[in-house]
C-alpha positions as CSV (number, residue, x, y, z in Angstrom):
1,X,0.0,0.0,0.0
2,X,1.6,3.1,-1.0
3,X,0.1,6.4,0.6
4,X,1.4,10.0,-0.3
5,X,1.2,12.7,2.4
6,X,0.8,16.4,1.1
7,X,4.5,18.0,1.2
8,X,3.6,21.6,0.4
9,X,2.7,23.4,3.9
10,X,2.1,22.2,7.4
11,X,2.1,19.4,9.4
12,X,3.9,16.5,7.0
13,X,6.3,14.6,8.8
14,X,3.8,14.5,11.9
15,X,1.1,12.3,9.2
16,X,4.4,10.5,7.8
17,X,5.3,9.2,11.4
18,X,1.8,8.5,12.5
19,X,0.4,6.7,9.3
20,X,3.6,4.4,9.3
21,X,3.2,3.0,12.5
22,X,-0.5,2.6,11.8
23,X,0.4,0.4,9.0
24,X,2.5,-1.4,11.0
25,X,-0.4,-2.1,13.9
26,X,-2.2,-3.2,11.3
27,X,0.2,-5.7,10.1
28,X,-0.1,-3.9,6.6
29,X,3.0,-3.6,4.2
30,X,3.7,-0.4,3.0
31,X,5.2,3.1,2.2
32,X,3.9,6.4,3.2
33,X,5.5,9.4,1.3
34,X,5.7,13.3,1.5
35,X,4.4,14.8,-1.5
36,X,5.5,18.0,-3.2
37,X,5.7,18.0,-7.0
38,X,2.8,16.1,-9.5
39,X,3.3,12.1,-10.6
40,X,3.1,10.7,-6.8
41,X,-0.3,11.6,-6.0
42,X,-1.6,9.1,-9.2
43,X,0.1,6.7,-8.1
44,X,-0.7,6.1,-4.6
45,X,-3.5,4.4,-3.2
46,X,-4.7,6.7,-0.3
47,X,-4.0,10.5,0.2
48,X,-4.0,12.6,3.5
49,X,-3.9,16.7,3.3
50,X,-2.1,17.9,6.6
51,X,-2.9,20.9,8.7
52,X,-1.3,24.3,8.3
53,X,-2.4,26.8,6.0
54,X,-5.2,26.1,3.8
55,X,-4.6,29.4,1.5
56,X,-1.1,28.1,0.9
57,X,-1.8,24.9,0.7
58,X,-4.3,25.1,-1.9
59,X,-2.7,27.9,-4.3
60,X,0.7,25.6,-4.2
61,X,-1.6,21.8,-4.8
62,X,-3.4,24.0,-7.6
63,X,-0.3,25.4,-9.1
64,X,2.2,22.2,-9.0
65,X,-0.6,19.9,-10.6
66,X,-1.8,17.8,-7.0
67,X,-4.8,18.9,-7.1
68,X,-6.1,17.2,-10.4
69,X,-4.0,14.1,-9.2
70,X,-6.2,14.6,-6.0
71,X,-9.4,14.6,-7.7
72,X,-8.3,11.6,-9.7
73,X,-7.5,9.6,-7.2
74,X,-10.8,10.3,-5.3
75,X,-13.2,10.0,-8.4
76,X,-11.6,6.7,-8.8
77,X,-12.6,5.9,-5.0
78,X,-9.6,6.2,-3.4
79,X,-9.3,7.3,0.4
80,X,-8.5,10.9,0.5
81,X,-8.3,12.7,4.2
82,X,-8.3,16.0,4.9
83,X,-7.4,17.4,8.9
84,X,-8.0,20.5,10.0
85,X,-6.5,23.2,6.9
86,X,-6.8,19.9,4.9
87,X,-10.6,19.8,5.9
88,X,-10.9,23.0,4.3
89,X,-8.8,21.9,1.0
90,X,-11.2,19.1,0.2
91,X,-14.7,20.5,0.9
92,X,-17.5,21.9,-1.5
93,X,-18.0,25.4,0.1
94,X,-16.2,27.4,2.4
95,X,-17.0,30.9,4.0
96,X,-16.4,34.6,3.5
97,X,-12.5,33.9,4.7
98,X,-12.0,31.1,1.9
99,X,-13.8,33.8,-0.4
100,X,-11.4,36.6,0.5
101,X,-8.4,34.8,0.2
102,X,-9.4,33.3,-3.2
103,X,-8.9,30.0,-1.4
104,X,-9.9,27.6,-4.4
105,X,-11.1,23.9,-3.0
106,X,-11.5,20.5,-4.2
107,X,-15.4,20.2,-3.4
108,X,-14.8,16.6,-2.5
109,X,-16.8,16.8,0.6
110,X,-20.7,18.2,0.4
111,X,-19.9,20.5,3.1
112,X,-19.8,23.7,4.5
113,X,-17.0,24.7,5.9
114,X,-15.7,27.8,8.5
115,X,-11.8,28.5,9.1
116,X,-10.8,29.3,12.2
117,X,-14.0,28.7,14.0
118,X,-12.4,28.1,17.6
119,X,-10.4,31.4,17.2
120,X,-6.6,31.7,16.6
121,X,-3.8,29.9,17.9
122,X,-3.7,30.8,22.3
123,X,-7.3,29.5,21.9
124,X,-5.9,25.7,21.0
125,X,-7.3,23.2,23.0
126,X,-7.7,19.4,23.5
127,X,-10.9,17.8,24.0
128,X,-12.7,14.2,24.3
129,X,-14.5,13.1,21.4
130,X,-17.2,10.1,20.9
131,X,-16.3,9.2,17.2
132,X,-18.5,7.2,15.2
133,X,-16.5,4.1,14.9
134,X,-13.5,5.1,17.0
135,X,-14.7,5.6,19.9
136,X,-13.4,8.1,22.8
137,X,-10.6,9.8,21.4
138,X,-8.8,13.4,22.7
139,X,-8.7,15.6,19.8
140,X,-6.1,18.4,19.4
141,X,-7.7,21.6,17.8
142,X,-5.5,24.2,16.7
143,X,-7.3,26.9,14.8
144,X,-9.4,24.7,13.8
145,X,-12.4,25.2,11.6
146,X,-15.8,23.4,11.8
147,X,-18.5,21.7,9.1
148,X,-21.1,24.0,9.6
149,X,-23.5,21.7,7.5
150,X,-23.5,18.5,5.4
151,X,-24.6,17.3,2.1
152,X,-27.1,14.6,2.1
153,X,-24.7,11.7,1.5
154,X,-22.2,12.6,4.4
155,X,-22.1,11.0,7.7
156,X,-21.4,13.2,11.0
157,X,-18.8,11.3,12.8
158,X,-18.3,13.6,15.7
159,X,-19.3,16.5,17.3
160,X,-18.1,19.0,19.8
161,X,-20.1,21.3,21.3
162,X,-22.9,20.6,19.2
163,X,-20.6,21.6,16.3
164,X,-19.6,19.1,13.4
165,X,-15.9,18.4,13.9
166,X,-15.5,14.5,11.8
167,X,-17.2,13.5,8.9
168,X,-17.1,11.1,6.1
169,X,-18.5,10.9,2.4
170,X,-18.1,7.5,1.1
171,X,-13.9,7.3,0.4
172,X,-13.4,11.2,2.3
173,X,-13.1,11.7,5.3
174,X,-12.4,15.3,6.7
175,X,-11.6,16.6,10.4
176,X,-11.7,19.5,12.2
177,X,-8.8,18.7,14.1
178,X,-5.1,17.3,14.3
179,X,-5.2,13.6,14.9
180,X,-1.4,13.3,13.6
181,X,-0.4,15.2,17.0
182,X,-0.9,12.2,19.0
183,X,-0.1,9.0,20.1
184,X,-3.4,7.5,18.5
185,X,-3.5,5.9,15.6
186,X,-6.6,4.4,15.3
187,X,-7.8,7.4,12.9
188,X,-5.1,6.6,11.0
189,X,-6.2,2.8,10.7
190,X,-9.8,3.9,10.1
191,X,-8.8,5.7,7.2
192,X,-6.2,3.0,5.9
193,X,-8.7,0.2,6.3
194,X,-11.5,2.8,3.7
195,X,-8.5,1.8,0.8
């Protein structure tokens, strides 16, 4: 199994780490890879979109020929994951900040999206989470944004205060926060057991 991690911006070699060791707790042979230039993406068989700067992230995905590799890969039903800035990357719509910065998306997941929604980076937090097929799990948030709605198709994995923070449309699945800055892994084997 072969899955490419998002090079261009953010947190990379945190997802690298993380999604190897939960291919090896799986007992799954493999090779997870930081992405940063086009012909990797097609041929991988999962993708994750880190954290960090959705602006950047997109413009440079867009720019370098990812993005189309992206939306590939997904149409053909391949995993794609998106946390926190990568939520933002692969969802439909996004809000008046996504608008201003000229922020363009993938529009894989039938939601709505809003950036920063737990305020800026002192306001980080941690919090316990009941996720749908996980279980209780403590979340990292770090500027993170929230789904403020969903498409008919997507299923709410988790909430936090009443506010969408996990969901899934068939192969995507896109999260509010940073699973890759923990211990965890089972998010990580949830989302290489959807290949």
């Amino acid at each position: 199994m072969r899955v490419a991690v998002v090079g261009v911006q953010g947190d990379v070699e945190e997802h690298v780490v993380i999604t190897r060791k939960a291919l090896e707790n799986l007992g799954i042979d493999g090779e997870v890879q930081a992405v940063r230039k086009s012909g990797v993406v097609s041929k991988s068989d999962a993708v994750i979109i880190p954290g960090g700067e959705s602006t950047t992230i997109s413009k440079l995905i867009w720019r370098d020929g990812i993005a189309s590799e992206i939306l590939e890969l997904a149409k053909s039903g391949h995993p794609i994951m998106g946390t926190c800035a990568g939520l933002i990357v692969i969802s439909k719509y996004g809000d008046e900040q996504v608008r201003k910065t000229g922020t363009k998306l993938l529009g894989l997941l039938d939601a709505r999206i809003r950036r920063n929604a737990f305020g800026r980076q002192r306001e980080s937090f941690e919090a316990l989470l009941d996720i749908d097929e996980i279980g209780r799990y403590n979340a990292i948030f770090i500027r993170a944004p929230v789904i403020e709605e969903v498409g008919e198709g997507v299923r709410i994995l988790a909430r936090f205060e009443d506010r969408i923070v996990a969901a899934r449309e068939k192969n995507i699945l896109g999260l509010s926060f940073h699973p890759e800055l923990t211990d965890d892994t089972r998010i990580h084997e949830y989302f290489l057991d959807m290949v």
